[in-house]
ZAMARGU-4260 file (C-alpha; in steps of 0.2 Angstrom, whole numbers, plus 5000, padded with zeros to 4 digits):
<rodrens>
0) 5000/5000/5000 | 5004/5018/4995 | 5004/5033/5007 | 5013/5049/5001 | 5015/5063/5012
5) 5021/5082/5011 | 5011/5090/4997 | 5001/5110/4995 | 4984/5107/4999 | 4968/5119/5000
10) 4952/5112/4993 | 4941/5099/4999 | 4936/5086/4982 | 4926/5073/4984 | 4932/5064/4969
15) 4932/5047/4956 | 4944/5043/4943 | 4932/5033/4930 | 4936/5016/4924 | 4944/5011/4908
20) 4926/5005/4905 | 4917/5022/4908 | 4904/5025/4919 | 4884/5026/4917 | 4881/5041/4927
25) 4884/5046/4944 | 4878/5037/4961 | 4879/5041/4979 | 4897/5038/4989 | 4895/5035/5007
30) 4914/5037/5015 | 4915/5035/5036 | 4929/5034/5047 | 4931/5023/5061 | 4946/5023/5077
35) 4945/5003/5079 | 4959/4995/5087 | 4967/4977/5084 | 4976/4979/5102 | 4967/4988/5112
40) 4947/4994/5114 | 4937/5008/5119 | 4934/5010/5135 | 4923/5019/5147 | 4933/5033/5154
45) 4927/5050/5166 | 4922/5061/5153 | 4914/5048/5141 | 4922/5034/5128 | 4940/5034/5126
50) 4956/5026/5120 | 4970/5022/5133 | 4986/5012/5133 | 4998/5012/5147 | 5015/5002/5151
55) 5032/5009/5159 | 5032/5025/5149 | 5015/5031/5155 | 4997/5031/5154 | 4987/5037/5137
60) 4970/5042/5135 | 4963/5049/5121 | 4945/5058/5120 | 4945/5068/5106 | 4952/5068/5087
65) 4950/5079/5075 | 4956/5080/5057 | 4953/5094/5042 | 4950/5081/5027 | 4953/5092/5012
70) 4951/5079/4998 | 4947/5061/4994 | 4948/5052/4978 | 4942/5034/4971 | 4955/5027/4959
75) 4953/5013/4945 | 4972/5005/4939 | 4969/5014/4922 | 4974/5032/4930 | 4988/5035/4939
80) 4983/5052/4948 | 4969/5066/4947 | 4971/5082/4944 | 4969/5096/4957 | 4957/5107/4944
85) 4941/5101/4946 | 4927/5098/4932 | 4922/5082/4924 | 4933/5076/4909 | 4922/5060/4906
90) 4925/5042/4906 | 4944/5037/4911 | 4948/5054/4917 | 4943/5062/4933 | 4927/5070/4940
95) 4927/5080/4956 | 4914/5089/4967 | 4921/5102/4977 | 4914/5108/4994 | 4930/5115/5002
100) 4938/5108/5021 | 4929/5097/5030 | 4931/5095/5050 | 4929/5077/5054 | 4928/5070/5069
105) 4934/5054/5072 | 4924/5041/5084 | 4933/5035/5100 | 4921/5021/5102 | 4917/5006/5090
110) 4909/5010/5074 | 4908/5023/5061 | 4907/5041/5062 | 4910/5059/5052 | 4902/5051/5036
115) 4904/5060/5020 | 4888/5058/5007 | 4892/5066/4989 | 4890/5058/4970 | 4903/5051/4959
120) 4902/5042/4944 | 4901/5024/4942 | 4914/5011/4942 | 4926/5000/4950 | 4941/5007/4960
125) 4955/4999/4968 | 4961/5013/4978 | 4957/5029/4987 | 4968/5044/4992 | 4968/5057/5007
130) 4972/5074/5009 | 4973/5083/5025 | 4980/5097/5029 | 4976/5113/5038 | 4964/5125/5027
135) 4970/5140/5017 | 4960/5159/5020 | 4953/5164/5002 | 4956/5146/4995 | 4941/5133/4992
140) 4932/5137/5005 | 4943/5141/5017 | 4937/5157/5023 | 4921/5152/5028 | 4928/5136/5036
145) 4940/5148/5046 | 4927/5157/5053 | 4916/5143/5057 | 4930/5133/5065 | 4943/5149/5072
150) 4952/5136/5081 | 4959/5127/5065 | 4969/5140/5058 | 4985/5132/5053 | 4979/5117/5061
155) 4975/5101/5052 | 4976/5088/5067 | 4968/5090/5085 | 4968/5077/5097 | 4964/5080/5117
160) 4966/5067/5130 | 4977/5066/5145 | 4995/5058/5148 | 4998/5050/5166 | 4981/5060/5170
165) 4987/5077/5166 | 4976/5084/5150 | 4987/5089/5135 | 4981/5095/5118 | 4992/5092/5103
170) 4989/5099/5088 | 4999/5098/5072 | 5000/5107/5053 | 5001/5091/5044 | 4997/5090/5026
175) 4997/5071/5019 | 4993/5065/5002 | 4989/5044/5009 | 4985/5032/4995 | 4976/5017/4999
180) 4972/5000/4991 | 4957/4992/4994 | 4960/4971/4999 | 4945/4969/4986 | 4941/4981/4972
185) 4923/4991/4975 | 4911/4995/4962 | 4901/5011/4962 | 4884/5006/4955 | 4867/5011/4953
190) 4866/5009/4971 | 4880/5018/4976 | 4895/5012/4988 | 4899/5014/5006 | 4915/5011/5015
195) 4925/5015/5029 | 4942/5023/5032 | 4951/5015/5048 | 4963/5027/5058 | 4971/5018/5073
200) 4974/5031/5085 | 4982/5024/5100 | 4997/5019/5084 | 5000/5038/5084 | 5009/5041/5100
205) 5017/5024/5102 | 5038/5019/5094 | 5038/5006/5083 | 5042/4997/5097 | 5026/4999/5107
210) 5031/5012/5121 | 5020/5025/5125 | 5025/5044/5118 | 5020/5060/5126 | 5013/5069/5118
215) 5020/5085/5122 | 5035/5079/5115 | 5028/5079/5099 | 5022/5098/5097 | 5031/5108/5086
220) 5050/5105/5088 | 5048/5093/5101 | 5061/5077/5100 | 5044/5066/5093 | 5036/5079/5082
225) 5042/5070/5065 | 5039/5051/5073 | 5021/5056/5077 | 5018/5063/5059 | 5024/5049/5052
230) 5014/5036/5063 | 4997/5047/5058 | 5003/5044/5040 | 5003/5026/5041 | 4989/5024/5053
235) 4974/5025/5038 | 4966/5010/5032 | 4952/5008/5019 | 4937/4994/5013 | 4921/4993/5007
240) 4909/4992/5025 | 4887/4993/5015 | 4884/4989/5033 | 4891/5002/5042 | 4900/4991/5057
245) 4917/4995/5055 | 4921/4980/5047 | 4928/4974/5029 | 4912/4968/5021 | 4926/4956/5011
250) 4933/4946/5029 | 4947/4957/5033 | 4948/4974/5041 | 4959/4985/5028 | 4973/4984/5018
255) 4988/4976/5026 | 5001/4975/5016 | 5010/4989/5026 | 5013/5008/5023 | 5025/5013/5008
260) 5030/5032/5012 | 5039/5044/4997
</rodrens>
C-alpha cells in the first residue's frame, strides 16, 4: 500500500477517477471513518468513551480527534493520479465535486462516524487517496471554514486526552497526500457504495516498538514531532463496509500490506 505525504493542499474534492470501462452516470458515495483498534478497545473513561494504553512509559487516554479532510479520491488502475482542477473530463479521466475543508471528527468508540455523502460516477476502483491538511483563507472554502472553526487555523490535526492523568492537547500542521488499496476492488453502481476509512489512534503516540509517547513531545520542535507525523501517515486503512459496522464487508479489516512512504 501507498501513502505519500508532504504536498500543498487547499480544497476539499470529493472525487472518482472513472474506469477504463466508463461509467453510466453518477451514484451516491458514502465514506465513514472509524478509530477501531486490533490491540486495544474503547473503554469507558470519566468524561465519556475513550482510547488508553499504558505500560512503563506512561498512561494514554485519548478523548478527542480531529482531522481537516481536504480531499478524497476513488481510483481505477487505468489512471495513475487526478488532477487538482476540478470539472468532469468524462469516462477514464477524473470528476470531482468540490465543497471545500471538512472538520471530521473521528469516533473514540466502536463503529463509524464523520460520514461523507456526495455523488461520483460509476465504476470500480482499487484505491482511494487522502488529503489533509490545515485550510487556506481565500482558497476553496477556506474562509468560511475559518470562521466557522477559528480554532483550525493552521491546524489540520487535533487530538485531546490526558498523559499520566494530566490533560494535554496536541495539535499539528500536517498535510498528507495517503494512497490506499482496497483488499477487494469496490464497484460504484446504481446503488451507490459505502466504505469506511480505519485510523488507529492509540498507533500515533506509540515507537515502533510499542512504548507510550507523550505527547507534548511531539508539538512543534519537540524530540517526537516527525515520529508522530509519520505514525498518523501510516495509521489510515480503507474497505468497502454497506453495513456500516466498521468492518471489511470482504473478511478482513483494511489493507495490510504495510505503509510505503515517498
Amino acid at each position: 500500500m501507498k501513502r505519500l505525504a508532504l504536498i500543498p493542499i487547499g480544497m476539499l474534492a470529493i472525487a472518482a477517477c472513472s474506469d477504463a470501462t466508463g461509467s453510466a452516470g453518477n451514484a451516491p458515495l458514502s465514506m465513514s471513518f472509524s478509530t477501531t483498534s486490533p490491540v486495544v478497545a474503547a473503554s469507558a473513561g470519566a468524561s465519556g468513551l475513550s482510547y488508553s494504553i499504558s505500560d512503563a512509559s506512561g498512561a494514554l487516554v485519548i478523548n478527542r480527534v480531529q482531522l481537516v479532510l481536504n480531499k478524497v479520491e476513488l481510483k481505477s488502475d487505468a489512471t495513475a493520479s487526478c488532477p487538482d482542477d476540478g470539472g468532469n473530463r468524462g469516462p477514464g479521466n477524473c470528476a470531482e465535486v468540490e465543497t471545500g475543508p471538512r472538520l471530521v471528527e473521528l469516533p473514540v468508540n466502536p463503529g463509524v462516524a464523520g460520514t461523507i455523502n456526495v455523488s461520483v460516477p460509476q465504476g470500480t476502483f482499487t484505491k482511494t487517496e487522502l488529503k489533509v491538511g490545515p485550510a487556506i483563507e481565500g482558497h476553496h472554502g477556506g474562509t468560511a471554514f475559518l470562521q466557522a472553526n477559528p480554532g483550525f487555523a493552521g491546524i489540520s490535526v487535533r487530538v485531546e486526552g490526558t498523559f499520566n492523568g494530566t490533560p494535554f492537547v496536541y495539535t499539528s500542521p500536517l498535510e498528507a497526500e495517503i494512497e490506499l488499496e482496497f483488499n477487494t476492488p469496490v464497484t460504484v453502481d446504481a446503488n451507490g457504495l459505502s466504505v469506511t476509512i480505519d485510523v488507529d489512534v492509540l498507533r500515533w503516540f506509540t515507537t515502533a516498538g510499542g512504548a507510550v509517547i507523550d505527547p507534548n513531545t511531539a508539538l512543534g520542535g519537540g524530540a517526537n514531532e516527525e515520529l508522530v507525523a509519520q505514525n498518523i501517515r501510516a495509521s489510515f486503512h480503507a474497505f468497502e463496509d454497506e453495513d456500516h459496522d466498521g468492518h471489511d464487508d470482504h473478511g478482513g479489516h483494511g489493507s495490510d500490506d504495510g505503509p510505503n512512504h515517498t
